[in-house]
NUDREN-949873 format. One record per residue (C-alpha): residue in three letters; x, y, z. Coordinates in steps of 0.001 Angstrom, whole numbers, padded with zeros to 6 digits, always signed. Example, Ala and Ser with C-alpha at 12.3 -4.5 7.8 and 13.67 -1.06 7.14 Angstrom:
REM NUDREN-949873
Ala+012300-004500+007800 Ser+013670-001060+007140 
REM end
This chain:
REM NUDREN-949873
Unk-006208-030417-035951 Unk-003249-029811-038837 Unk-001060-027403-038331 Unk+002391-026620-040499 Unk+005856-028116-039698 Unk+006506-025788-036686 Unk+003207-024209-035151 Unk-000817-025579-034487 Unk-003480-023276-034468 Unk-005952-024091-031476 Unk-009583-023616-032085 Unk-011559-021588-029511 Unk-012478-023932-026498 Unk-015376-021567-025051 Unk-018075-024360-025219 Unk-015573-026352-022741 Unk-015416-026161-019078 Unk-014988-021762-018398 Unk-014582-021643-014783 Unk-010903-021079-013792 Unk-011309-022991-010399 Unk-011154-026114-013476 Unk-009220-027676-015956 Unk-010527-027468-019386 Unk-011045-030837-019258 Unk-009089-031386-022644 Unk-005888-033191-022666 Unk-003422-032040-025922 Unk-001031-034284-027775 Unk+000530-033178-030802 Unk+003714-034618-032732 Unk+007560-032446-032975 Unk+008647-033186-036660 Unk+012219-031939-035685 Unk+012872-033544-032505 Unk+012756-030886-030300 Unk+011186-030190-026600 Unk+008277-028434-025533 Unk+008616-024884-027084 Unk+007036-021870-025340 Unk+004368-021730-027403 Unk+003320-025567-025994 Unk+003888-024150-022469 Unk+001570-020885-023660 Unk-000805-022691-024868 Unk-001194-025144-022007 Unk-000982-021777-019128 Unk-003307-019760-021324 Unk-005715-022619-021648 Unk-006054-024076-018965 Unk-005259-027656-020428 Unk-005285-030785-018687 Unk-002145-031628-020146 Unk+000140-031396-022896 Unk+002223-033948-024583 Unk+004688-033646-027887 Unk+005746-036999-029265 Unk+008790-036248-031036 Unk+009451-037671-034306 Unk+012253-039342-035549 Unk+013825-039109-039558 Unk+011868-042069-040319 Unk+008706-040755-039142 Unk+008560-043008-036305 Unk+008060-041814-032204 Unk+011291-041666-030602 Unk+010111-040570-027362 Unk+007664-037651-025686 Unk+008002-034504-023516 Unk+004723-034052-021111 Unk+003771-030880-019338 Unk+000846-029807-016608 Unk+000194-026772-014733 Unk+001239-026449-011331 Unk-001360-024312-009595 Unk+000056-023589-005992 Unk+003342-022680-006834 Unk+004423-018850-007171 Unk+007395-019627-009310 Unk+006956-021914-011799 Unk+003521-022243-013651 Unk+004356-025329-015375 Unk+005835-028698-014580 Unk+007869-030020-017789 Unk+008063-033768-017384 Unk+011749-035360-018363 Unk+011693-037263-021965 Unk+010377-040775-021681 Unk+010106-043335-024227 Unk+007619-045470-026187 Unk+006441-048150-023434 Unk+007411-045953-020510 Unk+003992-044542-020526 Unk+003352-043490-016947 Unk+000175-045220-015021 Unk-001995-043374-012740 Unk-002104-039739-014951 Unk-005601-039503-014801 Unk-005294-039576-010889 Unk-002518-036795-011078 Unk-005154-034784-013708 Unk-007819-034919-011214 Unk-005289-033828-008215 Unk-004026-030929-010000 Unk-007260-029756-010448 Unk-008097-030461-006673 Unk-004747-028093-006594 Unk-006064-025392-008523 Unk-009706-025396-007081 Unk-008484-025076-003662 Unk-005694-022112-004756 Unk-008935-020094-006132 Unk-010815-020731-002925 Unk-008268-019948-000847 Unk-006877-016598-002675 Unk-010971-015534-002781 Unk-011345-016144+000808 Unk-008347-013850+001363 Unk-009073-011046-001162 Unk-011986-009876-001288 Unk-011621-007217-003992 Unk-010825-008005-007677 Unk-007144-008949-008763 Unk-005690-006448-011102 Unk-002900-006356-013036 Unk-002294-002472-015270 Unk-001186-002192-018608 Unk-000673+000974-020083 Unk+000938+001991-023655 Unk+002323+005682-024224 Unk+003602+007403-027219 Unk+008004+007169-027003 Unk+007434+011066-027411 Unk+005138+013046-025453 Unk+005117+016350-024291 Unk+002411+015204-021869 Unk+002344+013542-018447 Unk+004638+011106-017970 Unk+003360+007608-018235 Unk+004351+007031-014381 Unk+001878+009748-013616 Unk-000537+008097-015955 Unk+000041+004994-014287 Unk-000529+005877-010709 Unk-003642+007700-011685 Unk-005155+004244-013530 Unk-003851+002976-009657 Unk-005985+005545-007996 Unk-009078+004601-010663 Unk-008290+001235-009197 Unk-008949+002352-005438 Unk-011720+003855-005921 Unk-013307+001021-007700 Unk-011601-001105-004784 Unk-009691-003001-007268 Unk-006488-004901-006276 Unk-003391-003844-007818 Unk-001156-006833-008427 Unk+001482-005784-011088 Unk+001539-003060-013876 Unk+003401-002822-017371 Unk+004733+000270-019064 Unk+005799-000059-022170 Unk+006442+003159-024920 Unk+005905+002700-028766 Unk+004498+005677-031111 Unk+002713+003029-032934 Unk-000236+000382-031319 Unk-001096-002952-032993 Unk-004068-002691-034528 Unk-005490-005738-033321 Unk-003743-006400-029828 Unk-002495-003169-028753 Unk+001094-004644-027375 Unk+001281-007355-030270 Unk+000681-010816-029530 Unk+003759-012161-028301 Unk+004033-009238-025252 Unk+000793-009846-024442 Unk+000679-013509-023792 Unk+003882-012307-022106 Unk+001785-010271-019873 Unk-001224-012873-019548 Unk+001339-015871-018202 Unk+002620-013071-015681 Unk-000951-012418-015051 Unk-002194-015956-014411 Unk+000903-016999-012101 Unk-000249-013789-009713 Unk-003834-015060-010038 Unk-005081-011739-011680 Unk-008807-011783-012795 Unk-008529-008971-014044 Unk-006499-006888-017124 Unk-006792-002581-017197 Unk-005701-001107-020007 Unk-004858+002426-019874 Unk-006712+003868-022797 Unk-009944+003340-024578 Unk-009950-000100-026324 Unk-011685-000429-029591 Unk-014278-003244-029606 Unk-012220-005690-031640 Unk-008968-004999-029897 Unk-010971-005713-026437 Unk-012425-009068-028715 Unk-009671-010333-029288 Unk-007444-009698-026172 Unk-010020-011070-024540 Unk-010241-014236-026218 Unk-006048-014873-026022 Unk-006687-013860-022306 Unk-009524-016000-021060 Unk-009507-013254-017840 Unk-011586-010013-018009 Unk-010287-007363-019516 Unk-011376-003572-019714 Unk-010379+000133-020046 Unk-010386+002907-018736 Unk-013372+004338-019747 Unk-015367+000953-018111 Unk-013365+001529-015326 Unk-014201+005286-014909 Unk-018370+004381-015851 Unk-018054+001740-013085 Unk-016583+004799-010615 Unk-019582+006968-011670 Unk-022248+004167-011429 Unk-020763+003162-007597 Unk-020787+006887-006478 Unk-024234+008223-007959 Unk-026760+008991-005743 Unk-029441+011361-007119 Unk-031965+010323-009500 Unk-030125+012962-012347 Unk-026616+011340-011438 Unk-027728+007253-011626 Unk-029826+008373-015277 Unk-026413+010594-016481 Unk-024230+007194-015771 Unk-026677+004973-017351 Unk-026852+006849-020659 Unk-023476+006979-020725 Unk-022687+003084-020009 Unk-025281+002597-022679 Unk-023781+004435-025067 Unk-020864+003406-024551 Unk-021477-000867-024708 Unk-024102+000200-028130 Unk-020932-000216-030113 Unk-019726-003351-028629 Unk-022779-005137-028969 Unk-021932-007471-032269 Unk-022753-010496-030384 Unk-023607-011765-026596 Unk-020831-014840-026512 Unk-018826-015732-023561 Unk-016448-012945-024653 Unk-018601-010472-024505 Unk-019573-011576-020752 Unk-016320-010838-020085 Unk-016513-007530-021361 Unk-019558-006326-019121 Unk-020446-008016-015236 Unk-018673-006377-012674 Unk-015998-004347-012799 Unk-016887-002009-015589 Unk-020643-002988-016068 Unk-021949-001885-013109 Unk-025451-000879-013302 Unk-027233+002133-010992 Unk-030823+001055-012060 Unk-032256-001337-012603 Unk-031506-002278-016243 Unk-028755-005041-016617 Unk-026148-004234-019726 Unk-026540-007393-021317 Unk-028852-006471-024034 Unk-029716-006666-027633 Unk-028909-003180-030075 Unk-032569-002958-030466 Unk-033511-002649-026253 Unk-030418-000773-026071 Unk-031346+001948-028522 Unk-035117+002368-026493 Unk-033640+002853-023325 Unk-031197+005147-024430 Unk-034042+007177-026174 Unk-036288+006591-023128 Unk-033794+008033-020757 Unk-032807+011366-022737 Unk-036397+011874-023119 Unk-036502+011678-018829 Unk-033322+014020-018508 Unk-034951+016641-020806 Unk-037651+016862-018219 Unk-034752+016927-015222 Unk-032994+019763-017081 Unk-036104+022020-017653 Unk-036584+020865-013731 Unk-033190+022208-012856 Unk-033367+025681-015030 Unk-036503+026428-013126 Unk-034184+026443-010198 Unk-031833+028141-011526 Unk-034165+031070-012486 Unk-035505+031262-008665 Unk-031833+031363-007390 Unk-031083+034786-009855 Unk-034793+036279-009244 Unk-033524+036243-005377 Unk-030490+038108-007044 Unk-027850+035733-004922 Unk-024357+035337-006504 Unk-023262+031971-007203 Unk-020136+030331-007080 Unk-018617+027141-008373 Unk-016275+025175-007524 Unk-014429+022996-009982 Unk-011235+021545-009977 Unk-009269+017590-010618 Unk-010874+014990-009297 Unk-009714+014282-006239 Unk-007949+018290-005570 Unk-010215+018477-001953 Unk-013037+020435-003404 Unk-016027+018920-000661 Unk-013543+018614+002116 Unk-012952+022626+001085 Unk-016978+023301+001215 Unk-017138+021779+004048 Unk-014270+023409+005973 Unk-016011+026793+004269 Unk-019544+025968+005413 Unk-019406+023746+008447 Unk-021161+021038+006264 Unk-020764+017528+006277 Unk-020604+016775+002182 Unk-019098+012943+001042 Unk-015445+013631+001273 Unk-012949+011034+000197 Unk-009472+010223-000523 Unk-010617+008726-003752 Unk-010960+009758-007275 Unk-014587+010565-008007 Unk-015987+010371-004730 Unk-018694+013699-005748 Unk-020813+012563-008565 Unk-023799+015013-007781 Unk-023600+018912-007746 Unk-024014+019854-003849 Unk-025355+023481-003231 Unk-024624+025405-000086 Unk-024806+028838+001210 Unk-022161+031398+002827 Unk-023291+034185+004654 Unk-020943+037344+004326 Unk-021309+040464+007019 Unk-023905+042894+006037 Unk-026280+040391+005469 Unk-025119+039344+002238 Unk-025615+035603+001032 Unk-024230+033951-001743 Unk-024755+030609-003074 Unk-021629+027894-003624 Unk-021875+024810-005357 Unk-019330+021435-005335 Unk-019099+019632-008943 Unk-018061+016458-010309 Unk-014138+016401-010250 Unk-012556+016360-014262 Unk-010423+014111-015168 Unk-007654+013649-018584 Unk-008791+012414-021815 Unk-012258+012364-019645 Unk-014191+009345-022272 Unk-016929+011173-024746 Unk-019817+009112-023394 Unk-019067+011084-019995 Unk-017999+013896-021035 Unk-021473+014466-023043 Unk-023443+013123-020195 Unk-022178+015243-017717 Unk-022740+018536-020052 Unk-025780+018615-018417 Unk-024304+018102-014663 Unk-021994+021091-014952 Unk-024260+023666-017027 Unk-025317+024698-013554 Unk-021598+026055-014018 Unk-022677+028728-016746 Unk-025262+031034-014163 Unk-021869+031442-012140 Unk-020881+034840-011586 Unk-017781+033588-010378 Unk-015434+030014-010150 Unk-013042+028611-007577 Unk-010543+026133-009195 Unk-009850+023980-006422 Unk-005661+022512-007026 Unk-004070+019835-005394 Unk-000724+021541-004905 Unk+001104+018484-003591 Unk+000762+016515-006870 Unk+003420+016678-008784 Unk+001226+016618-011922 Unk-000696+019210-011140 Unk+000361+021683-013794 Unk-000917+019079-015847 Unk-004189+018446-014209 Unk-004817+022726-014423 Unk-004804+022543-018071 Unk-007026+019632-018048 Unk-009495+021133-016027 Unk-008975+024589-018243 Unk-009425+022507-021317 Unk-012633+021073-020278 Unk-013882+024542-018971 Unk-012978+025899-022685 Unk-015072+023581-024490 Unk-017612+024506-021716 Unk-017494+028018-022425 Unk-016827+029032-019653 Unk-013461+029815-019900 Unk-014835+033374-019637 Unk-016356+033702-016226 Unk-013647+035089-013587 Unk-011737+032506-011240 Unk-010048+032369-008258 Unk-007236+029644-008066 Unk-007010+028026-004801 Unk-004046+025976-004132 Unk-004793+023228-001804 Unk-003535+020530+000521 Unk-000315+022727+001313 Unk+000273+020768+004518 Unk+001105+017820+002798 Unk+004213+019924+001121 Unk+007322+018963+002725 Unk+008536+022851+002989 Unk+005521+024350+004435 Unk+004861+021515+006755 Unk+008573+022097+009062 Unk+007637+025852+008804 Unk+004010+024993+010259 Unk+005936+022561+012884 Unk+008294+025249+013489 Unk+005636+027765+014512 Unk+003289+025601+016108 Unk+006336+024772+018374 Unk+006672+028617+018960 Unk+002681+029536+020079 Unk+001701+029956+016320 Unk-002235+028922+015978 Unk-002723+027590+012405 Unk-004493+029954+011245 Unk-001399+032142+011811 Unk-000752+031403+007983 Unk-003514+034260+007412 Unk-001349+037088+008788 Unk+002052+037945+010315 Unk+005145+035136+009307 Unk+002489+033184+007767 Unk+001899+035594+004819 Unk+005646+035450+004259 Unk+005727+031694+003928 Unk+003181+031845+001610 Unk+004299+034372-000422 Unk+007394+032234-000464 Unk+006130+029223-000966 Unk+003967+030397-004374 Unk+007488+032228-006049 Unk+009168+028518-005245 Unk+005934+026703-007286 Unk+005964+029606-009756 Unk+002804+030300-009260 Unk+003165+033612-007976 Unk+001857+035300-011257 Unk-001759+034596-010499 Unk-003627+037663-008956 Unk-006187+036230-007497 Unk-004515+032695-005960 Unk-004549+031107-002237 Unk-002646+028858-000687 Unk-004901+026713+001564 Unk-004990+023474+003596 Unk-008762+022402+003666 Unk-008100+019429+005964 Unk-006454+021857+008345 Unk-008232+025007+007899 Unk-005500+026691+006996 Unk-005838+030078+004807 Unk-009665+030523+004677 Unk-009952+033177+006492 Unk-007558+035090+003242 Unk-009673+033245+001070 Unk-013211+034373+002352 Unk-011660+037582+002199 Unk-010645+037554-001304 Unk-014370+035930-002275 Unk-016281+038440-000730 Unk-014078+041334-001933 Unk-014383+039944-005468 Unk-017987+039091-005027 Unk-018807+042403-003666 Unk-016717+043957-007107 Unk-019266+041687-009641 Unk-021926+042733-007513 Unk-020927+046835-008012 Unk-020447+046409-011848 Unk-023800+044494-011821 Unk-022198+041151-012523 Unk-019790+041653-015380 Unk-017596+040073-016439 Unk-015710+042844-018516 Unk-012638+042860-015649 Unk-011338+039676-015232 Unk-009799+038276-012441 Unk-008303+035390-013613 
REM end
């Protein structure tokens, strides 16, 4: 290798030893024209690379070796990632460094083992990159959503990096200096894993890839790897398919050891049978293969559909965030027992149940797939199809967690996504969830539970006043029809069953119109 008077440029190593329980099985010695140490970018190059080790012979005026700095990797330690040797001299060449190579690769074999016997979920560490202005979320919010993303997928959180600038690096996102920054961090904490917080083009996840020599994905991967864990029905595991399909068709410019590390695992899960590593061509006929098969599941569901309105039996759905409580609110509603989580995604497939009102009257209610910001196009296409049941509502039940403190935020997404539904037109009923977790209303609960208060005493009496309350301190008092409800607790259903059959029994007078809304 030549390089100029004060830099080298290192050819790829990939056809070299790739497991990082090894050395690369290379050793690096280069010469220092000015007669300087090892810089950082030796000490980079030997972290990032895994190198055996890494000598500069420094060079005197004359041209002649006046000495040598030596460096190797130091595996166990927590602190330092490097050893740098002190400056020895021509014919003080140390004996036995072959022994020491092999020993700190004994080292560094038994860290992996030993960190993979202890954690048994992936090692992540979060990077995320925000405009300097934005009338947005704030990128902590941001952040500890990508963290909740992380949960779900049971991925480790080991460190995360915020940093602001209006304008990304085309090629690297942070620029390369910050992000071998962030990969040394990475490597000293062990991290397998890097999550960026925002949809990666393919050369920018290319590239920071190959600096990295760890895994690295975004958030739409990690969101396609959420929907491919949590579908169940056929319609679901075909929707998340297509849609991981689609999305790897324009990352497929070649099937090198980077682009392993692009699918696998975390982010290339699979629910059927067909693996992602595939050429354009087999992509494109499965892709065509499976829209012809969801045709036939969408003519499948409209048939449905059609039965439900011939019995003439109003439905209802319920939308909301991910993660707002919407199946642990069916289920408090209906005495069912639908998948309810503390984690993001944990409904994939539409679950249908009924409510019976007095009088005999029925009406159908169905759970949906939570929305999420910037929700990726491959998903938000794919699931089109999921929530068109959404359009044959007569009426909707935004489901909001009320004890986020985004969740302003998270309304708009949700209306957002309903608007380029259409179906910003059908009437709604806001429901305000998970109140018990707000610090307020939980000492006035205590406070009457202490007193012979049931909970359900937030239906009537001093409970009406609390909530009334409550909604002018959230400033959410300007929405007619709204409820303030703890599903975990069953707390306010009985007002809300109230209000739903009242409104229900309104649609059903004016023969399901929508001319007086009640949103």
């Amino acid at each position: 290798m030549v390089g100029s008077d004060n830099s080298i440029e290192i050819p790829f190593l990939d056809r070299l030893r790739t497991s990082e329980a090894r050395l690369r099985g290379l050793r690096l010695v280069h010469t220092h024209l000015k007669g300087e140490s090892l810089n950082q970018e030796d000490l980079t190059d030997l972290a990032l690379l895994r190198l055996d080790y890494f000598t500069a012979i420094i060079m005197d005026h004359s041209g002649n070796p006046n000495g040598y700095y030596s460096a190797h990797l130091n595996p166990e330690s927590e602190d330092e990632l490097w050893t740098v040797l002190p400056k020895q001299y021509p014919g003080q060449l140390r004996e036995g460094i072959l022994e020491e190579i092999l020993e700190i690769e004994s080292r560094l074999s038994r860290s992996k083992k030993n960190l993979k016997d202890a954690q048994k979920e992936n090692r992540a560490f979060l990077v995320g990159v925000y405009p300097e202005k934005n009338a947005g979320r704030h990128p902590s919010l941001s952040m500890s959503e990508l963290k909740e993303l992380c949960k779900t997928a049971e991925v480790h959180v080991v460190d995360t990096f915020i940093q602001r600038k209006n304008r990304l690096d085309p090629s690297t996102v942070l620029g390369k200096g910050k992000l071998e920054e962030i990969i040394l961090k990475a490597i000293q904490k062990h991290v397998e894993l890097l999550v960026f917080d925002l949809e990666l083009t393919p050369s920018q996840a290319k590239k920071i890839s190959d600096i990295a020599d760890i895994k690295v994905i975004d958030r739409t991967q990690l969101i396609l790897d959420i929907f491919a864990r949590n579908a169940k029905s056929r319609d679901g595991k075909l929707q998340v398919e297509l849609a991981q399909l689609k999305y790897l068709k324009g990352r497929l410019t070649e099937l090198d050891d980077n682009m392993s590390r692009l699918t696998g695992g975390i982010g290339g899960r699979g629910p059927g049978e067909t693996k992602l590593e595939i050429g354009k061509r087999r992509v494109e006929e499965r892709i065509t293969r499976l829209e012809v098969e969801l045709k036939s599941l969408k003519k499948r569901r409209e048939i449905n559909r059609r039965q439900r309105k011939k019995n003439e039996l109003p439905a209802v759905g319920i939308v909301g965030y991910t993660n707002a409580g919407k199946s642990t609110f069916l289920n408090a509603l209906t005495n069912s027992e639908v998948l309810s989580e503390n984690k993001l995604f944990a409904t994939l497939d539409p679950t249908t149940r009924r409510i019976r009102f007095p009088e005999e009257r029925e009406i159908i209610i169905s759970d949906t797939v939570g929305f999420i910001h910037d929700l990726p196009p491959e998903l938000s296409n794919a699931f089109k199809a999921t929530l068109e049941e959404l359009g044959d509502s007569d009426l909707l039940v935004h489901v909001v967690d009320v004890s986020n403190p985004d969740y302003k935020l998270q309304m708009e997404a949700v209306e957002k996504i309903l608007e380029e539904l259409e179906l910003s037109h059908i009437p709604m009923i806001q429901v305000f969830n998970k109140i018990d977790r707000l610090e307020k209303f939980s000492i006035w609960a205590i406070e009457n539970d202490s007193n012979g208060y049931k909970k359900s005493s937030v239906d009537h009496g001093p409970g009406l006043e609390a909530i009334a309350d409550l909604k002018e301190d959230l400033g959410i008092d300007s929405f007619s029809d709204s409820v303030l409800v703890s599903a975990f607790q069953g707390w306010g259903l009985k007002t809300f069953l109230d209000l739903l059959e009242d409104r229900i029994y309104s649609l059903s007078r004016s023969n399901y119109s929508n001319t007086n809304s009640v949103y």
